[in-house]
N, C-alpha and C positions, 0 to 999 in steps of 0.2 A: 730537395729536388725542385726544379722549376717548372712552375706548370706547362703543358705544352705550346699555349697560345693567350698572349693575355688580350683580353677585349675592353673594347670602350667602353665605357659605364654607360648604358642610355637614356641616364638623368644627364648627362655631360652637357654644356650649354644653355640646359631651360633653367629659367627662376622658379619655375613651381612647375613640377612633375607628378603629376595624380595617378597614384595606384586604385586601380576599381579591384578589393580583396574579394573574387569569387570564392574563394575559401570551400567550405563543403555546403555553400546555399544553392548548389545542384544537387543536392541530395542524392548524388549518383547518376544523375541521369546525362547523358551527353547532349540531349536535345535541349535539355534546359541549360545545360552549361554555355551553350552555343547561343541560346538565347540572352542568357549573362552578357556573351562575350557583345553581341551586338548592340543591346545595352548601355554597355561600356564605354562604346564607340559613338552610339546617339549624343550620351548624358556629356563628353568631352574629357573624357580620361587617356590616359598616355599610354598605359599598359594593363593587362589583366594579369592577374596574380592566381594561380592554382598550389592547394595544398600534396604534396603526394608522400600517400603513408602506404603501410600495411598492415592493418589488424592487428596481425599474428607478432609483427615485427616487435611493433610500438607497445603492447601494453602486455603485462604481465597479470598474472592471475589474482596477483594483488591490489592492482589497481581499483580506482574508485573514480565517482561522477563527481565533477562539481557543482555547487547549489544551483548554476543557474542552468545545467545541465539537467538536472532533475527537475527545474521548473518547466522547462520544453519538453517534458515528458520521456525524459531518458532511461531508462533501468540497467543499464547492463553497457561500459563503456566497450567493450571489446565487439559484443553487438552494433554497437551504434555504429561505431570506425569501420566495420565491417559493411553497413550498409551504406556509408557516406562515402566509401571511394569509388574517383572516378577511374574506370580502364585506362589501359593503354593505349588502345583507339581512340575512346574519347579524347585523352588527352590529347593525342595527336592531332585530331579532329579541332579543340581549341585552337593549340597553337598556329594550325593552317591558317583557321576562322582569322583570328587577332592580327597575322603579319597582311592578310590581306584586306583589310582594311586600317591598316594602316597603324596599329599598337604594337605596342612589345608583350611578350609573354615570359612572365616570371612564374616560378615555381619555387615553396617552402617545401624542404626536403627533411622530413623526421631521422633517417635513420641512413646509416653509413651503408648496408647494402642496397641504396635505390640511388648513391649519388654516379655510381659509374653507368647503369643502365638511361638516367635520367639526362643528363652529359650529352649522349646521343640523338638527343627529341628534339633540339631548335632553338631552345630555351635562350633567354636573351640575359637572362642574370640569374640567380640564387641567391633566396631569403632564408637566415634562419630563425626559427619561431624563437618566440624570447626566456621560455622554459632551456631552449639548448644553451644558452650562454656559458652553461659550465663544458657542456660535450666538445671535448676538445676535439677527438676522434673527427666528428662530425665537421667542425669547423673548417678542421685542418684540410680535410677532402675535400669539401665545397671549394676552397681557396685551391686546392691543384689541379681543379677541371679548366683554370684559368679564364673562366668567367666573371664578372661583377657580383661584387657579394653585399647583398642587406644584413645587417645584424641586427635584431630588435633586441631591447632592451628592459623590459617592461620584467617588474617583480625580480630585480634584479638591483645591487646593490654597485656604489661607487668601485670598492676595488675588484666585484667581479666583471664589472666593465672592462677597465685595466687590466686586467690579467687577460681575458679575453684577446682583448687588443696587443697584446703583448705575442700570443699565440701567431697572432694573424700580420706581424710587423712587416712579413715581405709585401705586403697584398695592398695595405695603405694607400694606394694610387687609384684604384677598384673598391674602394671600402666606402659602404653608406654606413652611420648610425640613428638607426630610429629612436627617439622617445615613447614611449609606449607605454599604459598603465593597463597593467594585466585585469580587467574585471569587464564582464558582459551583460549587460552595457555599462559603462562607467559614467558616473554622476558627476556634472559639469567642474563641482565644487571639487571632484579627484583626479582632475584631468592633466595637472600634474605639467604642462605647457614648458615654465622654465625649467623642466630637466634639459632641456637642448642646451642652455647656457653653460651646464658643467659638462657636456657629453662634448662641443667644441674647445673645452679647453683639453678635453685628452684628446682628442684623435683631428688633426688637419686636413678634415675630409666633409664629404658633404653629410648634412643633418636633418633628420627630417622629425617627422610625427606620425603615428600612428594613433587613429581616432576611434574610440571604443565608445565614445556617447554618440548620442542620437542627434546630434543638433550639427547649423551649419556654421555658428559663429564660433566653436573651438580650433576648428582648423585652420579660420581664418585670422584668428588674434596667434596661432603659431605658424602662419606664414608671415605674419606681420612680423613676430619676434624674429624671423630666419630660416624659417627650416625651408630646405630646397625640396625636400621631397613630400607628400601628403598622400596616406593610407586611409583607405575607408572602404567598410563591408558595401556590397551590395548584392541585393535581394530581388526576386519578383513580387515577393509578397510576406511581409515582417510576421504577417499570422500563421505560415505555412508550420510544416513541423519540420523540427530541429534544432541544435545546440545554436547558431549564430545567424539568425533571422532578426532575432529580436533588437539588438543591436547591429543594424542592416539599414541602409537608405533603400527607397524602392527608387527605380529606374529614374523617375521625375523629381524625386528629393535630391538625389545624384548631381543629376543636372545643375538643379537650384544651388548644390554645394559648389560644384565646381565654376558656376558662373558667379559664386559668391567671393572665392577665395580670387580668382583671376580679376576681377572687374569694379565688387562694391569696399573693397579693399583700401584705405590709405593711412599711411604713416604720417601723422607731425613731423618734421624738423629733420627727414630724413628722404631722400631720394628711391626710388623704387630699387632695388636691386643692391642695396648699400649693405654694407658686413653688419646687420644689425646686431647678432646673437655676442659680437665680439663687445657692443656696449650697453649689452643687453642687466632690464632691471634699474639702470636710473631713467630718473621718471620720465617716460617718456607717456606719449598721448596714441590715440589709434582712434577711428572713424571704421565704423562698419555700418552700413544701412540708415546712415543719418545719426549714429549713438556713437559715444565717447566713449574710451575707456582708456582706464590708466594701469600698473601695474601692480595694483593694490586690487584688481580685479580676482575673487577666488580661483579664476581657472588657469591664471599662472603659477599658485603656487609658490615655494622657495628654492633659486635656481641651485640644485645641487641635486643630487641622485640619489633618491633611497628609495625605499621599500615599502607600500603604502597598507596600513591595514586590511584595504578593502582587495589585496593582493595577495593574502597569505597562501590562503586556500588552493587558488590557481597554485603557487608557488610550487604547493607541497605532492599535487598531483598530477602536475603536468610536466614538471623536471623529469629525467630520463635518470637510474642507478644501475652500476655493474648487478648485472641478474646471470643465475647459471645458468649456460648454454645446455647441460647435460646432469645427470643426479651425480655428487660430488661427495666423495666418502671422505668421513676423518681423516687429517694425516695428508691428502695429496696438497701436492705443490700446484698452482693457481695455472693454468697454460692459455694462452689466445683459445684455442682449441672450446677451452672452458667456459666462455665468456660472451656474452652480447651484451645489449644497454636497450632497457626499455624504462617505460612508466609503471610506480610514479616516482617520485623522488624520495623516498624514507631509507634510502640506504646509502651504500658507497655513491660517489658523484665519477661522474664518465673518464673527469680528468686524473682518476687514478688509474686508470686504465693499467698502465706500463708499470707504476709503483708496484701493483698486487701479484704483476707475475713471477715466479718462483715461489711467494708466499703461502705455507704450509695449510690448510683447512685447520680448524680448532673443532669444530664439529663437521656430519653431515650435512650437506643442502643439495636439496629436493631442485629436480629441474624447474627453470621457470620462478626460482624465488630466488628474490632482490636477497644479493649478500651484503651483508654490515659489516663494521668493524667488530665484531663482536664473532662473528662466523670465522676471523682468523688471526693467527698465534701471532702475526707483530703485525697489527694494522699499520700502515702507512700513515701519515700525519696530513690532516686535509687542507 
């Protein structure tokens, strides 16, 4: 089915398109998130980015914290997600904020019952986090609201990119792909930069970065590589409490980044705006802030897509598994009815969705608990 209205991407045009990732560094609060947005708009960013989940939706009884979530003091993820969303109002309240002064407002949408209500709010594109790259369900929907779609890619591997992309083939004209390295905050040395170089070889679309360290010269050695788009947390204050502060520019850092990437920026032997990523990895040279650097620099890394150690963890608890909708007796055949997709990831993956219906149970499962291939009599092949 074709979306009802396709929109213009509003990265469409610029060389570097700066996302200010409000994420949940409003801690819930609207006033503060309003204060983000303004922020946003001071430091020279293009749009603000809101995460919208549901507690209840997203995470299962099974789920778990990860490390750097229990270093911000987390105990309990379904608590946490609970206190970190922002309303409906608020949200709306953003979105007014951003279009009037002049940004776009994007939204990362978790979970397939918040993409038709969310559709409705103003929203100028849709991201999806880089744990959904398997959630077909979810892709698939974002792609038929007929709005612009981010894909992050982060703890994520070459052919699930591909496959991913494969999913989304009508949409390709609206398709960003982020580079991404799933860890809070990520260390210069894992910053993983030329994954863009194999991410433009699969998809003819624009490419960006998303920035998980603390610093301002990552973003600007992968704008220099190519990427049209650039992602980055911001915060009022990296010591407040919560999961994604700490990895967070504060308001003035922001700035610093974005006047970094736009201005102290220059290429050797190549023209501003030129297809770098397409000759991306021979040696080329870069000037940032008066310093050299080559591509033997650790923050580029080797251009191809894999899956980085310091990624596992996020991997395994932030992917989304078929979970039972309802308590599911031996014997019953698998129905929609039966079924949602939450966190974390230790079970079936989203994109069996279809495979498992008619699929007989092998045991009971308990409401709310992730099924496996082990929960039934001819699992699907993943």
């Amino acid at each position: 089915m074709s979306p009802p209205h396709a929109h213009t991407a509003p990265w469409s045009g610029t060389d570097c398109y700066v996302i200010a990732e409000l994420g949940v560094n409003h801690n819930g609060s609207a006033d503060t998130a309003l204060r983000l947005t303004r922020a946003a708009a001071a430091a020279g960013a293009h749009a603000v980015k809101l995460q919208l989940f549901d507690a209840q939706m997203l995470v299962s009884r099974s789920a778990a914290l990860a490390d750097y979530q229990r270093r911000a003091g987390e105990t309990d993820p379904r608590q946490m997600l609970g206190r970190l969303q922002l309303s409906d109002e608020g949200t709306a309240a953003v979105i007014a904020e951003a279009h009037s002064l002049g940004l776009h407002a994007i939204a990362t949408v978790f979970s397939t019952q918040l993409v038709g209500p969310a559709a409705t709010m103003g929203f100028d594109a849709f991201k999806t986090a880089s744990p959904d790259i398997v959630h077909r369900p979810l892709l698939e929907a974002l792609l038929g609201t007929g709005l612009p779609l981010i894909v992050s890619t982060g703890a994520s591997t070459e052919a699930e990119v591909a496959r991913a992309l494969a999913w989304l083939s009508a949409g390709h004209a609206r398709l960003a792909l982020l580079q991404c390295v799933s860890s809070y905050p990520a260390a210069p040395a894992d910053a993983a930069i030329a994954g863009m170089c194999r991410l433009a070889q699969l998809c003819d679309c624009p490419i960006g970065y998303s920035d998980h360290t603390t610093d301002t010269l990552t973003s600007a050695l992968a704008f220099g590589l190519g990427a049209r788009l650039l992602e980055k947390h911001l915060t009022l204050d990296r010591a407040a409490p919560g999961p994604d502060h700490a990895a967070s520019l504060t308001p003035e850092l922001f700035h610093a980044y974005s006047s970094a990437v736009r201005d102290r920026w220059r290429p050797f032997g190549a023209p501003p705006g030129s297809p770098r990523l397409a000759q991306a990895m021979a040696p080329h040279l870069f000037r940032f802030g008066g310093q050299q650097f080559d591509h033997h620099d650790p923050r580029f890394g080797p251009p191809d897509k894999r899956v980085l150690d310091c990624e596992l963890q996020v991997r395994a608890l932030s992917r989304q598994s078929l979970v039972a909708a309802r308590d599911l007796p031996a014997g019953h055949p698998l129905t929609p009815a039966d079924l949602t997709v939450k966190r974390p990831g230790t079970g079936l993956p989203p994109y069996l969705w279809n495979d498992v219906l008619g699929v007989p149970l092998a045991r009971p499962v308990p409401s709310d608990t992730v099924i496996t291939a082990q929960d039934l009599r001819a699992p699907p092949s993943p």
